[in-house]
ROTI-84582 format. One record per residue: residue number from 1; residue in three letters; x, y, z of N, C-alpha, C, CB in turn. Coordinates in Angstrom, 3 decimals, always signed. Glycine has a CB too. Layout:
ROTI-84582
+-----+-----+----------+----------+----------+----------+----------+----------+----------+----------+----------+----------+----------+----------+
:   i :  aa :      nc1 :      nc2 :      nc3 :     cac1 :     cac2 :     cac3 :      cc1 :      cc2 :      cc3 :     cbc1 :     cbc2 :     cbc3 :
+-----+-----+----------+----------+----------+----------+----------+----------+----------+----------+----------+----------+----------+----------+
: NUM : ALA :        X :        Y :        Z :        X :        Y :        Z :        X :        Y :        Z :        X :        Y :        Z :
...
+-----+-----+----------+----------+----------+----------+----------+----------+----------+----------+----------+----------+----------+----------+
This chain:
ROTI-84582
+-----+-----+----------+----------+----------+----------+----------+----------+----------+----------+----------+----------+----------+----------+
:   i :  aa :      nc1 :      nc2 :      nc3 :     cac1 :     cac2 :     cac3 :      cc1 :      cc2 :      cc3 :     cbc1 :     cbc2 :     cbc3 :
+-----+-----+----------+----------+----------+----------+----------+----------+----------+----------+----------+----------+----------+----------+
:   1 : UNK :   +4.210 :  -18.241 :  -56.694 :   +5.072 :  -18.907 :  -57.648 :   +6.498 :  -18.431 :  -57.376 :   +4.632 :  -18.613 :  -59.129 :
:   2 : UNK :   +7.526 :  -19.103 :  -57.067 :   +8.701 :  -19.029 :  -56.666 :   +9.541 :  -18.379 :  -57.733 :   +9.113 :  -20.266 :  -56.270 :
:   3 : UNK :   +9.436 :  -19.693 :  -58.785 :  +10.345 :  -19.334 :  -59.686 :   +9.466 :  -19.111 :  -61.382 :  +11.576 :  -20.612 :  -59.583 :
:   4 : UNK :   +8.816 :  -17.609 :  -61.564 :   +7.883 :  -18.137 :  -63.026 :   +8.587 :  -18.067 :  -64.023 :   +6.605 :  -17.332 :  -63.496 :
:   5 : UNK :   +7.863 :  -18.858 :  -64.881 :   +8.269 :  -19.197 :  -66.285 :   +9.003 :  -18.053 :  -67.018 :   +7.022 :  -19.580 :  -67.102 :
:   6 : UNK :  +10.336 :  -18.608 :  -68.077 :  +11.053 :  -17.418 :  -68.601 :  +10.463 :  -16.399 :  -69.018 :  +11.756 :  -17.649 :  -69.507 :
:   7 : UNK :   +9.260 :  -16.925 :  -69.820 :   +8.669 :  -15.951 :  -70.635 :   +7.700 :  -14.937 :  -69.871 :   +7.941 :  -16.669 :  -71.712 :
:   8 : UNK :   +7.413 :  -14.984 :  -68.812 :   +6.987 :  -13.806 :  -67.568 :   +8.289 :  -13.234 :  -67.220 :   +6.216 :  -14.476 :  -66.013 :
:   9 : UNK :   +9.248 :  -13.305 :  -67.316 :  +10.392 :  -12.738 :  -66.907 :  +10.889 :  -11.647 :  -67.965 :  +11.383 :  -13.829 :  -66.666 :
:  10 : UNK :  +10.915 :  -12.558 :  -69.481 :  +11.122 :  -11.652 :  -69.980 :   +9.955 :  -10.653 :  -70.818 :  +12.023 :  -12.117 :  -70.548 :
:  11 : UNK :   +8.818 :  -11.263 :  -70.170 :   +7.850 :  -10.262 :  -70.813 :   +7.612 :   -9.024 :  -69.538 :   +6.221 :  -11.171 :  -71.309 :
:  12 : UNK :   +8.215 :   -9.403 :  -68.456 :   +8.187 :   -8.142 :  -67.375 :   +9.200 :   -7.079 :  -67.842 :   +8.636 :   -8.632 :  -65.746 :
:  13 : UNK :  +10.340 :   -7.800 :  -68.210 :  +11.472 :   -7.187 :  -68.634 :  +11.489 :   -6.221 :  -70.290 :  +12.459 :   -8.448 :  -68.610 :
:  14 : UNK :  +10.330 :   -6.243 :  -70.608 :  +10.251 :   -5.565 :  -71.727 :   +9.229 :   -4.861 :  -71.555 :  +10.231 :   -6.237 :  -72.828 :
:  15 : UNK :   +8.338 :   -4.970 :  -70.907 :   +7.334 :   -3.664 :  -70.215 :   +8.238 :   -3.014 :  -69.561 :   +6.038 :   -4.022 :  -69.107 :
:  16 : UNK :   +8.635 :   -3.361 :  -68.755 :   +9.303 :   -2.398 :  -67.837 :  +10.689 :   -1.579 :  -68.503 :   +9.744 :   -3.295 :  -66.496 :
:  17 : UNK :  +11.107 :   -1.765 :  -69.790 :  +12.212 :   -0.921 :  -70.359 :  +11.169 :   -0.026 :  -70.987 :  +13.415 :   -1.676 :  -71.432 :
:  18 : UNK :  +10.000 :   -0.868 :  -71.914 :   +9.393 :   +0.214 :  -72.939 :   +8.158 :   +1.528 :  -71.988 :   +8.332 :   -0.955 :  -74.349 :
:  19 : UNK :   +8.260 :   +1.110 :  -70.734 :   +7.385 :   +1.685 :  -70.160 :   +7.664 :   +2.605 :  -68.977 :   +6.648 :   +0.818 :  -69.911 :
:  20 : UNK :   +9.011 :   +2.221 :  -68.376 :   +9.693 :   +3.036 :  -67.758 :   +8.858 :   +2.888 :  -66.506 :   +9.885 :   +4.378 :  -68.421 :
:  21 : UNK :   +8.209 :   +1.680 :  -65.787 :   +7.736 :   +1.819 :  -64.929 :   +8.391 :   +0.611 :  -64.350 :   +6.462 :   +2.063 :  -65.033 :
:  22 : UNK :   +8.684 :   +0.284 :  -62.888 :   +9.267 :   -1.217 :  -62.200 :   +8.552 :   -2.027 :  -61.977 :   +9.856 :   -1.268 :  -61.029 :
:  23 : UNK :   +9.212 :   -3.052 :  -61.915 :   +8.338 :   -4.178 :  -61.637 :   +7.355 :   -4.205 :  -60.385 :   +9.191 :   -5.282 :  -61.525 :
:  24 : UNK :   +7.960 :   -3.449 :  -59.584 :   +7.413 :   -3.597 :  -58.195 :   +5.971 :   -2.369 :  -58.250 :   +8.871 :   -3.161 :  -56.862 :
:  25 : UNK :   +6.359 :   -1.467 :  -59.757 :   +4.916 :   -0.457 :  -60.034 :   +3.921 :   -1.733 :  -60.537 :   +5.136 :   +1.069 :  -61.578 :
:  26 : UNK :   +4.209 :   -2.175 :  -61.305 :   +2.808 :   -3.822 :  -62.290 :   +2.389 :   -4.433 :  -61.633 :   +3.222 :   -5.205 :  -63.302 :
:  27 : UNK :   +3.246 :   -4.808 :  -60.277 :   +2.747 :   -5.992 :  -59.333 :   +1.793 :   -4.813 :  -57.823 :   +4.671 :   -7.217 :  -58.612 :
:  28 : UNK :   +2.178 :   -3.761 :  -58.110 :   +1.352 :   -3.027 :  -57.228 :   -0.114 :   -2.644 :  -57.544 :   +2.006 :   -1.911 :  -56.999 :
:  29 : UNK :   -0.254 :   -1.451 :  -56.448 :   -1.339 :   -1.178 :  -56.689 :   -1.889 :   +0.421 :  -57.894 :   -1.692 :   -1.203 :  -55.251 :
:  30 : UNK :   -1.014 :   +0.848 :  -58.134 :   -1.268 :   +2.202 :  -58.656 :   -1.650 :   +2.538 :  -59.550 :   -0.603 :   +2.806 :  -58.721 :
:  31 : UNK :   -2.416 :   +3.617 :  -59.786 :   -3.303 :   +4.317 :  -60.664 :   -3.158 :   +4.911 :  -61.610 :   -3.805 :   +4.957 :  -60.285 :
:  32 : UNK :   -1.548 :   +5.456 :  -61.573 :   -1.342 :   +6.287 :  -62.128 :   -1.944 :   +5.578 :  -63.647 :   +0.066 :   +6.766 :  -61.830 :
:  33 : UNK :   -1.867 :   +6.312 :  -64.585 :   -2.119 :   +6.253 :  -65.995 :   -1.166 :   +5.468 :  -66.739 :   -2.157 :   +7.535 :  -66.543 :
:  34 : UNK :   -0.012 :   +5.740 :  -66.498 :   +1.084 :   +4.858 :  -67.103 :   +1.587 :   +3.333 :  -66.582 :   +2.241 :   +5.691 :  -67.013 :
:  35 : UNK :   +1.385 :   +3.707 :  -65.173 :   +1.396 :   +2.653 :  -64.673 :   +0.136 :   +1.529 :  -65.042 :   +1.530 :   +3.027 :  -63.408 :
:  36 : UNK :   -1.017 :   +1.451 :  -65.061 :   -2.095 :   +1.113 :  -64.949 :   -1.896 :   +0.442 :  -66.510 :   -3.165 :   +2.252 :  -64.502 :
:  37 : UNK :   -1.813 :   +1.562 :  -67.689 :   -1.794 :   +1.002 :  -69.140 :   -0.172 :   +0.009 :  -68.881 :   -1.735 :   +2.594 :  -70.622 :
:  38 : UNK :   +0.642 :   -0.020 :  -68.334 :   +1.838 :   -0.846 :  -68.630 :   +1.421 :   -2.254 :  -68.158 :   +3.214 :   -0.297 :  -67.872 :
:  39 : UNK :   +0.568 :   -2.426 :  -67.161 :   +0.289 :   -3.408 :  -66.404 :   -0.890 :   -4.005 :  -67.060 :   +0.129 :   -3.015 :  -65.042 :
:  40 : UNK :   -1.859 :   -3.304 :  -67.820 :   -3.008 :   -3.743 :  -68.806 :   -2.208 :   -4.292 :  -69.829 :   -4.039 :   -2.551 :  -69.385 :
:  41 : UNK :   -1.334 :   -3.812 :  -70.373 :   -0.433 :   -4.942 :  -71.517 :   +0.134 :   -6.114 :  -70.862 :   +0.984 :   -4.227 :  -72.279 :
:  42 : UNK :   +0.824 :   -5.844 :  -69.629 :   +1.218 :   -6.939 :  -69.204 :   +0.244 :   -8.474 :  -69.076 :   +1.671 :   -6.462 :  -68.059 :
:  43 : UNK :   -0.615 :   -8.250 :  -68.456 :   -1.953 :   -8.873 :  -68.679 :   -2.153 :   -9.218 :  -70.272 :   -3.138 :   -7.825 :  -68.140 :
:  44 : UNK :   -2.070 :   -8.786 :  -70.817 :   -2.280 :   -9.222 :  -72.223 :   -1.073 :  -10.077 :  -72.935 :   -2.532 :   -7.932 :  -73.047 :
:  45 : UNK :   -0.284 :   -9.417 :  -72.078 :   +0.953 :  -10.541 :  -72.819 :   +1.032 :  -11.523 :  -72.631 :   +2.160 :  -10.479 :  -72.686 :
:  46 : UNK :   +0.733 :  -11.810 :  -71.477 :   +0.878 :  -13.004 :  -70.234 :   -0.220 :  -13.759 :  -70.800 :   +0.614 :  -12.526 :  -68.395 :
:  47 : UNK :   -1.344 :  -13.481 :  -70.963 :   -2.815 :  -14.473 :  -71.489 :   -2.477 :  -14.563 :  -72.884 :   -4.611 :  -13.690 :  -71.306 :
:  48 : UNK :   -2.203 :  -13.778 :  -73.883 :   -1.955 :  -14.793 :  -75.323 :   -0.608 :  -15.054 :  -75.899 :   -2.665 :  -14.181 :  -76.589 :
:  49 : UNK :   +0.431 :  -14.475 :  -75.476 :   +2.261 :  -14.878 :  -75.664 :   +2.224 :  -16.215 :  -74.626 :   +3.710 :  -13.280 :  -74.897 :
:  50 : UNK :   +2.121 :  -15.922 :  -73.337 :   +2.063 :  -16.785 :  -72.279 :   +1.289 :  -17.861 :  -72.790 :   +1.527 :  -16.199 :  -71.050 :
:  51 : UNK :   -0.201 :  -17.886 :  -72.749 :   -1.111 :  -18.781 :  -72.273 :   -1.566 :  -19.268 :  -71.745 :   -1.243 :  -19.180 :  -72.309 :
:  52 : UNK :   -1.347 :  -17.582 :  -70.535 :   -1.856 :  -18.264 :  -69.063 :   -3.137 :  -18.355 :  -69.107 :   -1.549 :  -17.490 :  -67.722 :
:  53 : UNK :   -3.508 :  -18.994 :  -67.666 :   -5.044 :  -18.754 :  -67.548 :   -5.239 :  -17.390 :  -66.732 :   -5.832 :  -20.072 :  -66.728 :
:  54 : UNK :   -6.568 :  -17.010 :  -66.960 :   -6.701 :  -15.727 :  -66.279 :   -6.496 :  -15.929 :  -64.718 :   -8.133 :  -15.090 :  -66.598 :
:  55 : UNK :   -6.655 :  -16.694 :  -63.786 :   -6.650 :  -16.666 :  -62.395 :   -4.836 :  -16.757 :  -62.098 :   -7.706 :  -18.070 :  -61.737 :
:  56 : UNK :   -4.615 :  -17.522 :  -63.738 :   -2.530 :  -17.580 :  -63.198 :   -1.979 :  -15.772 :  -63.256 :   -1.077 :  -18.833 :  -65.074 :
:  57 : UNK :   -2.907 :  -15.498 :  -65.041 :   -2.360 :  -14.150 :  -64.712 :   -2.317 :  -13.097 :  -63.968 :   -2.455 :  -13.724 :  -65.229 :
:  58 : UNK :   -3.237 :  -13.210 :  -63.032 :   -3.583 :  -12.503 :  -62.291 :   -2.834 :  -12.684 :  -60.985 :   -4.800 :  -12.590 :  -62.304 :
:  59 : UNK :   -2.640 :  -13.508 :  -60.675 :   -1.378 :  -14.326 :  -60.041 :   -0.371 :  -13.718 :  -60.128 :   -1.023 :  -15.556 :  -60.561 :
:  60 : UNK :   +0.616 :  -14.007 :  -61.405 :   +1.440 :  -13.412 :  -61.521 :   +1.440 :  -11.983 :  -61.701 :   +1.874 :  -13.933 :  -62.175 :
:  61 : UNK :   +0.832 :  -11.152 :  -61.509 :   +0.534 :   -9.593 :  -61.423 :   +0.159 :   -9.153 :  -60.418 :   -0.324 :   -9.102 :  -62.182 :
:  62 : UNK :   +0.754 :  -10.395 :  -59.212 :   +0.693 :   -9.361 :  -57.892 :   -0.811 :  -10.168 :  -57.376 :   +0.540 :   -7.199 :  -58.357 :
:  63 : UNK :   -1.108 :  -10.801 :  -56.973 :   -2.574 :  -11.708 :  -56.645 :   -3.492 :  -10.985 :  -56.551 :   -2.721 :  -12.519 :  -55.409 :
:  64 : UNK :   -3.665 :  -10.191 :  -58.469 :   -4.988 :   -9.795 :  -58.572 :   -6.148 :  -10.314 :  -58.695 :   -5.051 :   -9.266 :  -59.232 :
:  65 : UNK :   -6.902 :   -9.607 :  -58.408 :   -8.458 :  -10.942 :  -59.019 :   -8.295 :  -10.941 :  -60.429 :  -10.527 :  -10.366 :  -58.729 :
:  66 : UNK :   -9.380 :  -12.031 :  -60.706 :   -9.163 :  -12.748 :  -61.961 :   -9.353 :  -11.822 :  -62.543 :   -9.856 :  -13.868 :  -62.396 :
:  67 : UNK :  -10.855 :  -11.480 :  -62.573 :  -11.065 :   -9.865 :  -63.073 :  -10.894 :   -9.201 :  -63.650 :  -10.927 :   -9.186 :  -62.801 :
:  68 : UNK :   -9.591 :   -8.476 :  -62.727 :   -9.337 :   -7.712 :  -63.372 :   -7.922 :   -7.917 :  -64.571 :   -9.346 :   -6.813 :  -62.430 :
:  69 : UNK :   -8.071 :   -9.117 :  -64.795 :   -7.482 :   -9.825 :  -66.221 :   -8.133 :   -9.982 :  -66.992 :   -6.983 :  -10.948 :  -66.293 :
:  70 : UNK :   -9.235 :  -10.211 :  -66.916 :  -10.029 :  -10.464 :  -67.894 :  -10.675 :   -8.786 :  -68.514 :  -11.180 :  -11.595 :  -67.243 :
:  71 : UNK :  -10.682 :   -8.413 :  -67.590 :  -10.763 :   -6.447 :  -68.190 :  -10.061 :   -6.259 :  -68.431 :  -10.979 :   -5.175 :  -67.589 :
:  72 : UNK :   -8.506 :   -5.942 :  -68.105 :   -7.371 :   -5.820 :  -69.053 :   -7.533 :   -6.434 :  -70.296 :   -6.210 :   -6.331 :  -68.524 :
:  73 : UNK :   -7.709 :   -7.491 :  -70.439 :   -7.644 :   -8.090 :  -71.858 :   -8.476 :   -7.594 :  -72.618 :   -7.832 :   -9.416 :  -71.980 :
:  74 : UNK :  -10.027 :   -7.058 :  -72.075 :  -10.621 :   -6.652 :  -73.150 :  -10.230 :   -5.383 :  -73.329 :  -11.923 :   -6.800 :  -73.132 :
:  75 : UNK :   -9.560 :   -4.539 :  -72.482 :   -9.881 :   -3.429 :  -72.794 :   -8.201 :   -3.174 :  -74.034 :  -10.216 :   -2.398 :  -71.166 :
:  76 : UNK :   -7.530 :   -3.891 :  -74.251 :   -6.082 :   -3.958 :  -74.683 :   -6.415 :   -4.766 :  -76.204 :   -4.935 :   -4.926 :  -73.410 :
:  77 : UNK :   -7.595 :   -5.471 :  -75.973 :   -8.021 :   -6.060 :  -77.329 :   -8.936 :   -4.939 :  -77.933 :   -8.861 :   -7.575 :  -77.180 :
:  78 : UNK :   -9.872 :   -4.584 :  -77.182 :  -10.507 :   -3.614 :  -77.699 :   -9.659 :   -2.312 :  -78.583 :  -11.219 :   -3.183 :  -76.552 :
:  79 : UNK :   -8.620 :   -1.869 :  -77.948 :   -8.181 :   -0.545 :  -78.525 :   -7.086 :   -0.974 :  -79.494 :   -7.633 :   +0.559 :  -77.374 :
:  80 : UNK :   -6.731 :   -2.676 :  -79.701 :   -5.996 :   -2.940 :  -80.704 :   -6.520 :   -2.951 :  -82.087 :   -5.501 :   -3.984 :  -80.441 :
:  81 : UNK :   -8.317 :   -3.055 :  -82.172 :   -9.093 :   -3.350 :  -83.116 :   -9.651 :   -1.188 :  -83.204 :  -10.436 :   -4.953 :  -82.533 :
:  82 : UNK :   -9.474 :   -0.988 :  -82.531 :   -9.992 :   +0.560 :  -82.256 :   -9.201 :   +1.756 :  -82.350 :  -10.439 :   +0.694 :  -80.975 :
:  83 : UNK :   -7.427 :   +1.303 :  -82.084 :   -6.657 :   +2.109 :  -81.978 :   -6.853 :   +2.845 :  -80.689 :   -6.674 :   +2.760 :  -83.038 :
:  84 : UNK :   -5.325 :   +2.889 :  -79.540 :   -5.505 :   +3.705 :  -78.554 :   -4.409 :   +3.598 :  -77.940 :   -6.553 :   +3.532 :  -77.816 :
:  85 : UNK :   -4.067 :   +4.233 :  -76.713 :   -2.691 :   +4.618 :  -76.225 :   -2.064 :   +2.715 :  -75.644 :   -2.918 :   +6.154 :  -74.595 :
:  86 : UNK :   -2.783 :   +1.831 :  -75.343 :   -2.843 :   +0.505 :  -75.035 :   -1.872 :   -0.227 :  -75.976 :   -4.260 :   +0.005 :  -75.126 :
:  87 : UNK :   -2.694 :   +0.165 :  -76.876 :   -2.066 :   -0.415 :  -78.655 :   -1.133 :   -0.449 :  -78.701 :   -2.193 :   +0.225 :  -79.943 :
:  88 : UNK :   -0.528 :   +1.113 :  -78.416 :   +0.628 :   +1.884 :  -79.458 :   +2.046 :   +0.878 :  -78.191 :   +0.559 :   +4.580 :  -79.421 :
:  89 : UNK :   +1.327 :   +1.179 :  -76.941 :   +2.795 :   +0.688 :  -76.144 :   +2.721 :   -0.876 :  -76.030 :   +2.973 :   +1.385 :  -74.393 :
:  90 : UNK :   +1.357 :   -1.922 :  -76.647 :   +1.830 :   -3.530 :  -76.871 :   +2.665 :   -3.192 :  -78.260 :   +0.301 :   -4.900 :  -77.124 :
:  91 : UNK :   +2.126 :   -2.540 :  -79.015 :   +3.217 :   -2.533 :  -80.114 :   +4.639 :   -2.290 :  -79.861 :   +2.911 :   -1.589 :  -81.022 :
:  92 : UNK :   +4.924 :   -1.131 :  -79.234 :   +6.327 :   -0.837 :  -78.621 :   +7.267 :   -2.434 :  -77.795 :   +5.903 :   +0.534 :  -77.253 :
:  93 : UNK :   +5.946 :   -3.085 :  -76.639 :   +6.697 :   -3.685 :  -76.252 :   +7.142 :   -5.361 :  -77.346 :   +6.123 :   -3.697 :  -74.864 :
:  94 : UNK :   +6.210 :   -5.248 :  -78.219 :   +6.635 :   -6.627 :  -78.848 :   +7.411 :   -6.247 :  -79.517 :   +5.781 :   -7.497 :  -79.560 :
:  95 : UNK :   +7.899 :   -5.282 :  -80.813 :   +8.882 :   -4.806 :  -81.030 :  +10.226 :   -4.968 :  -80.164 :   +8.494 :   -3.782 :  -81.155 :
:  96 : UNK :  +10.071 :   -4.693 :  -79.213 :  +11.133 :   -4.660 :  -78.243 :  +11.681 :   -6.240 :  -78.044 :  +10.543 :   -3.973 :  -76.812 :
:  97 : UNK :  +10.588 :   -6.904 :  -77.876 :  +10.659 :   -8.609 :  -77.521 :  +11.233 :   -9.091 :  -79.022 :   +8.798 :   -9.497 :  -77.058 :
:  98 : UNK :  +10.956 :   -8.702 :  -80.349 :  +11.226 :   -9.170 :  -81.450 :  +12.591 :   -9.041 :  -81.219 :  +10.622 :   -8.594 :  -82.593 :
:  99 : UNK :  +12.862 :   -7.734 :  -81.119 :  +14.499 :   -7.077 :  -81.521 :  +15.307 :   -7.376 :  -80.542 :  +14.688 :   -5.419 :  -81.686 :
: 100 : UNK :  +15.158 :   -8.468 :  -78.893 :  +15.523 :   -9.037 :  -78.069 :  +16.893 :   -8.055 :  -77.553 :  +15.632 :  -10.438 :  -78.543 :
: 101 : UNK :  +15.916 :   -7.235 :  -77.072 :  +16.706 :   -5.564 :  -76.527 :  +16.403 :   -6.002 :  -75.551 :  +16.228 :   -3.832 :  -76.839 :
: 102 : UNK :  +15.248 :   -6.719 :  -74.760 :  +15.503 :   -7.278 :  -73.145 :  +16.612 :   -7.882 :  -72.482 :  +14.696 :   -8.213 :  -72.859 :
: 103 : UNK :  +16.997 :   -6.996 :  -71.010 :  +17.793 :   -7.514 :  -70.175 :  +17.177 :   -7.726 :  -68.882 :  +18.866 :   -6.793 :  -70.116 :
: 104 : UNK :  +17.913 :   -9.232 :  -68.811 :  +17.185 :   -9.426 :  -67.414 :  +18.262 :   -9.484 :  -65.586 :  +16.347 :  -11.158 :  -67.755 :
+-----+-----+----------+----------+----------+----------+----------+----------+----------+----------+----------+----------+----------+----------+
């Protein structure tokens, strides 16, 4: 995808302030812990803010398998109903998207 939709732009752009990780960490491959949970929200943002489909989001996250969008999502839905470190930083980043502190 050449040019994606605003709202992947600015939903990259608000992970990546509240999370302190780059774009080029979400669309990669890495493990780290922070990285990994910033990119599991991202995925979540992208499938119910967005409305992507899982094979787009995954797409746009660097041409992951579907997969592992569809595990992100549960596992980001799961700890929203459960409470967990997932939660606390989609909360941070929609906050952030409300209070339109994103720069792109």
């Amino acid at each position: 995808m050449k040019h994606p939709p605003f709202i992947v732009t600015i939903i990259f752009a608000s992970i990546t302030a509240v999370s302190g990780c780059s774009r080029a960490q979400l669309l990669g491959k890495s493990k780290f812990r922070s990285v990994s949970d910033a990119r599991a929200v991202a995925f979540w943002l992208l499938r119910e803010a967005g409305e992507f489909s899982y094979p787009m989001v995954a797409l746009l996250l660097g041409n992951k398998d579907h997969s592992s969008a569809i595990a992100a999502h549960r596992k980001v839905t799961h700890e929203i109903r459960e409470g967990g470190r997932r939660a606390h930083l989609l909360v941070e980043v929609i906050g952030h998207l409300a209070k339109g502190e994103w720069r792109l």
